[in-house]
C-alpha positions in Angstrom: 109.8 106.0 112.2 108.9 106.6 115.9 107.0 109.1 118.1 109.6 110.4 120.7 108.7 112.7 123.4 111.3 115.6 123.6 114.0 115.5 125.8 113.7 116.7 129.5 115.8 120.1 129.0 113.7 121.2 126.2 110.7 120.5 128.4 112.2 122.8 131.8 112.9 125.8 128.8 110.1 125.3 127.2 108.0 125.1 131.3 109.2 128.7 131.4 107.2 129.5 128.5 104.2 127.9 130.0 104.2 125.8 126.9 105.1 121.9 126.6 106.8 121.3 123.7 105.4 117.9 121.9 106.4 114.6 121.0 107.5 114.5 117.1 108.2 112.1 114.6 111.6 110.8 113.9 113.1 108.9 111.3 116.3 107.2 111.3 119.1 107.9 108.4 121.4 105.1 108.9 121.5 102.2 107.3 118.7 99.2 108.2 120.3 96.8 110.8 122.7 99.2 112.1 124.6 98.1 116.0 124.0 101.8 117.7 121.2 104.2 118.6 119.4 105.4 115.6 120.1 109.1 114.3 118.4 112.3 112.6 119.8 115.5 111.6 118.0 118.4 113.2 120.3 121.5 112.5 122.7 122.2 110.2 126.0 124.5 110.8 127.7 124.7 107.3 130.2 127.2 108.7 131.4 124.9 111.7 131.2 121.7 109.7 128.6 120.2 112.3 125.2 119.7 112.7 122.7 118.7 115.6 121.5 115.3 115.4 118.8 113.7 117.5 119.7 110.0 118.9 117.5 107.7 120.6 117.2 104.2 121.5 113.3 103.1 122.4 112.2 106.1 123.9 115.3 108.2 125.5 116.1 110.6 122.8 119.3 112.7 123.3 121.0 115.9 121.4 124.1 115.9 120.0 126.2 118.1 117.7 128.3 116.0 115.3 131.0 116.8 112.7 129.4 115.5 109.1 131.1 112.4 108.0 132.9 113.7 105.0 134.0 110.8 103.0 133.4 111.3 99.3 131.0 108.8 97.5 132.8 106.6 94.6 132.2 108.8 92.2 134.3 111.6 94.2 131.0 114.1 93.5 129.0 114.6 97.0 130.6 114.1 100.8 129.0 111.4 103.1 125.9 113.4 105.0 125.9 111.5 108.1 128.2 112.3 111.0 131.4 111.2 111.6 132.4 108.0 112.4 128.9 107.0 111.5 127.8 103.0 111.6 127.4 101.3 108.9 126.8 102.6 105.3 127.8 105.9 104.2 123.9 107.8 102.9 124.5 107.4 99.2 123.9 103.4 99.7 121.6 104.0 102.4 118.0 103.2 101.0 114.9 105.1 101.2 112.0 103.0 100.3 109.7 105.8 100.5 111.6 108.0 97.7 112.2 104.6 96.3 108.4 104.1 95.9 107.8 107.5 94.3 110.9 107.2 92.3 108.8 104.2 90.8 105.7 105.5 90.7 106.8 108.3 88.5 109.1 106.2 86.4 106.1 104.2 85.1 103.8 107.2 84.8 106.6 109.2 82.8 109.2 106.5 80.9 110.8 109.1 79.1 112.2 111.3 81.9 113.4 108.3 83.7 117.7 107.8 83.6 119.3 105.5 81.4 122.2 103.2 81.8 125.5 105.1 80.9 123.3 108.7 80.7 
């Protein structure tokens, strides 16, 4: 996760406002160790097939709207969510260790609502 500021075009709309917009929080959905600029969806456009994803590298941030991925996990259930041509692993074997914590968490405090091998 990172603090970016926002990029320089939403800053000269936002001027005529009389408002500067502020630097947010962004967290990266690709996979950990991944070779390009890290990536998170903004806005999605179901009908168009694309969304608006945020990329940044250090502190440049940059818009961009991306077609989703759309290759079908193993179990041929639920489409990629990234964009396409994405790098590295498609989102079902990316990791979240903070729902990964919680998954935990609430898998000791409630044993019998947690899934079962073959279930």
């Amino acid at each position: 996760m990172t603090v970016l500021p926002p990029p320089e075009f939403l800053v000269w709309l936002a001027g005529r406002g009389g408002r500067r917009p502020e630097a947010g929080y962004v967290l990266c959905e690709l996979a950990a160790g991944h070779d390009a600029d890290h990536a998170m969806v903004l806005w999605e456009d179901d009908a168009r097939h694309l969304a608006v994803w945020a990329r940044w590298s250090g502190d440049r941030a940059t818009l961009a709207e991306l077609a989703w991925c759309g290759v079908t996990d193993p179990r041929g259930e639920d489409a990629c969510g990234l964009f396409a041509e994405h790098p590295a692993a498609h989102d079902w074997a990316v990791l979240d260790g903070t729902l990964a914590a919680v998954d935990a968490v609430l898998a000791r405090q409630h044993p019998h609502l947690a899934p079962r091998d073959g279930v």
